[in-house]
LOMARBA-548228 format. One line per field, with one value per residue (C-alpha): residue in one letter; x, y, z. Coordinates in steps of 0.25 Angstrom, whole numbers. Layout:
N
residu (A:...)
u (X:...)
v (Y:...)
w (Z:...)
//
This chain:
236
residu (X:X:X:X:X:X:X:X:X:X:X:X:X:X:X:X:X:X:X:X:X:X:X:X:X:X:X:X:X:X:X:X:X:X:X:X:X:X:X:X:X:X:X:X:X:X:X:X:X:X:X:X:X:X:X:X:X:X:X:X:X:X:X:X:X:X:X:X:X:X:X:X:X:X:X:X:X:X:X:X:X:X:X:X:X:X:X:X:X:X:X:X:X:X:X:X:X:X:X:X:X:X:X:X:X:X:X:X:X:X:X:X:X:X:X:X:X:X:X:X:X:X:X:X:X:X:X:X:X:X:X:X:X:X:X:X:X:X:X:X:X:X:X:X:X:X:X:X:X:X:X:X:X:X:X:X:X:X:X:X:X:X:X:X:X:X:X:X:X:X:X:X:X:X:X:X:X:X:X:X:X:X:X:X:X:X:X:X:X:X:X:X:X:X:X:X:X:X:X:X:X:X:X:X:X:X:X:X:X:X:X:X:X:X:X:X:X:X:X:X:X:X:X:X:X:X:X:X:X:X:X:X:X:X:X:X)
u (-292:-304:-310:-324:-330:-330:-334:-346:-357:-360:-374:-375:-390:-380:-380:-364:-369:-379:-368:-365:-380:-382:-376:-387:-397:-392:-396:-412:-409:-418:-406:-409:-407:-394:-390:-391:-384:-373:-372:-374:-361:-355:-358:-351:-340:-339:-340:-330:-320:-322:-322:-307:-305:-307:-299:-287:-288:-288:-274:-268:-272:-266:-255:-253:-255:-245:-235:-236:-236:-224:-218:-222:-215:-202:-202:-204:-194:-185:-189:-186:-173:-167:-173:-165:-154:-154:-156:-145:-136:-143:-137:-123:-121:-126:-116:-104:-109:-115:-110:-120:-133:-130:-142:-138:-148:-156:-151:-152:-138:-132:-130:-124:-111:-109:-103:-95:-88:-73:-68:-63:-78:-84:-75:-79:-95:-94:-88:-99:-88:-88:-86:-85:-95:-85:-82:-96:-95:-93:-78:-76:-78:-68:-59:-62:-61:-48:-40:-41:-37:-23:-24:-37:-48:-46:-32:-26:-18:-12:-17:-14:-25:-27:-20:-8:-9:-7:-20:-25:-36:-41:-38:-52:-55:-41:-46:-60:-54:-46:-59:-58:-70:-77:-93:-94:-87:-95:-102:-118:-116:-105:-115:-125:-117:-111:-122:-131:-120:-116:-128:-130:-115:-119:-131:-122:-113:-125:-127:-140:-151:-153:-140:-139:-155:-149:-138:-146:-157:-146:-140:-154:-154:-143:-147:-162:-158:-161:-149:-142:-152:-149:-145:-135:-121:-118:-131:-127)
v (117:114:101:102:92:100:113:117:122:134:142:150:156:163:179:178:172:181:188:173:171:183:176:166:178:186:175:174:166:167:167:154:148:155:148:134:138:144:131:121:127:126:112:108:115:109:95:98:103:88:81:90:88:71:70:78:71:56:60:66:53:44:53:50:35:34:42:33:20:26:27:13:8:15:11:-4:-3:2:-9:-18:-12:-12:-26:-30:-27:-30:-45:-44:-38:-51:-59:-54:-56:-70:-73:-64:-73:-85:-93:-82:-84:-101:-108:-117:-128:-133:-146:-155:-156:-172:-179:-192:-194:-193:-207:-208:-225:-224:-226:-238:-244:-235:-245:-257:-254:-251:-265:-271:-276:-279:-266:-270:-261:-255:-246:-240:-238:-226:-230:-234:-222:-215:-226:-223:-208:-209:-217:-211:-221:-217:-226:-226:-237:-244:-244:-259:-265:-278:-287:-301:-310:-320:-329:-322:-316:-302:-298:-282:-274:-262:-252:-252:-266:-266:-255:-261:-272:-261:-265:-262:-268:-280:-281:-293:-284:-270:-267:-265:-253:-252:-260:-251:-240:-247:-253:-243:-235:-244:-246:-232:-233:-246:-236:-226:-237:-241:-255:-262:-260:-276:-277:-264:-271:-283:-278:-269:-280:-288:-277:-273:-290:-287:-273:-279:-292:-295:-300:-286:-279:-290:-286:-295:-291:-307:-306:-294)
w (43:53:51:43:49:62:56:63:50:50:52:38:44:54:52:53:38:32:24:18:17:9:-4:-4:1:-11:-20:-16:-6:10:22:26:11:13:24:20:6:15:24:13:8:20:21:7:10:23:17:8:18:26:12:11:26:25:13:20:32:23:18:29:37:26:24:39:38:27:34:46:37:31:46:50:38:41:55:51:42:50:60:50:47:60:61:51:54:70:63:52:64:71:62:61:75:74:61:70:84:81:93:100:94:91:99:109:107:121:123:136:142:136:150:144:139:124:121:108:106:104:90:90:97:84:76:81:82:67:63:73:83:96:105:121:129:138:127:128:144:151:155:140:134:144:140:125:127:134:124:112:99:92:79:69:74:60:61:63:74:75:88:92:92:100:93:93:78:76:68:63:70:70:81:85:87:96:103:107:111:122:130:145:149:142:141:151:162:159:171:170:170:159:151:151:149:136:131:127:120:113:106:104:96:87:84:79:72:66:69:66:74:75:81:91:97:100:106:113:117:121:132:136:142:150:155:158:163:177:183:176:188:198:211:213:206:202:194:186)
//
């Protein structure tokens, strides 16, 4: 079917249309009275024809619009499906490999040596006893590493004493007395290698913060005091 709105009118005072005139004529009507009857005829018909023609062209275009609606919406849901599964499929490989998808966190590279005191130092640091400083060394903790202890550090032993009488002690406190080095011989360097450490483990043994800043204080006198810098080696 032609469009209507491109229908061209037509020209009813035409002779090609005195034949169509004649039923107007035949009626009392002059020719020219029979051609405007004639072409205001044509012209509702005509409007009726684009009123039919707009209305057929409204569906078909909404048709068309659902139809594609309807397309998008099979295509996204089959987006989402295969989606879907690509993440469960994801996750299964994650479940069945996880040492492959386990982030590595990005941590600096440690430069210092972790320093862990032996047991029977740990011991002795929990009661609040004395604990030589070689122990806390760098040579003191090779020592400490290479002899590994053989009886619990609560265990007792039987020592002389001084005096010649046998007495119990505990494994630990024989074993600190094992010293290789005591403080008065450490070296300047051995002291500051020690000392710092072992704050750091009366810290973790939970001593009180009164006692771990005098101790502290006291060390940084020695450290900061001039004839530890002196140049001549009688002064230090």
């Amino acid at each position: 079917m032609e469009n209507p709105h491109n229908v061209v009118p037509l020209n009813f005072a035409e002779n090609e249309h005195a034949e169509a005139r004649l039923v107007f004529t035949n009626l009392g009507k002059i020719d020219a009275e029979a051609a405007q009857s004639l072409a205001a005829l044509w012209t509702i018909k005509n409007n009726q024809e684009k009123a039919a023609w707009d209305l057929r062209v409204e569906a078909e275009a909404l048709i068309a619009q659902e139809a594609r609606q309807l397309v998008a919406e099979e295509a996204e849901q089959r987006r989402r499906t295969v989606a879907d599964e690509q993440e469960l499929a994801k996750q299964e490989e994650q479940k069945k490999y996880k040492n492959k998808f386990t982030p590595i966190p990005d941590v600096a590279i440690p430069t210092e040596t972790i320093f862990i005191s032996p047991a029977h130092v740990s011991a002795k640091l929990r009661k609040s006893e004395f604990v030589a400083l070689y122990y806390f060394t760098n040579h003191g903790f090779v020592d400490a590493k290479d002899s590994t202890p053989s009886v619990d550090d609560d265990t007792l032993a039987i020592i002389q004493t001084e005096g010649g009488i046998p007495t119990f002690q505990t494994a630990a406190s024989v074993k600190a007395k094992g010293c290789h080095v005591p403080d008065g011989s450490l070296s300047w360097e051995e002291f500051s290698e020690a000392n710092h450490r072992m704050l750091a483990a009366m810290q973790d043994h939970d001593w009180v913060e009164d006692c771990i800043a005098s101790f502290t204080t006291f060390w940084l006198a020695l450290e900061a005091h001039h004839w530890r810098h002196d140049p001549c080696e009688f002064g230090k």
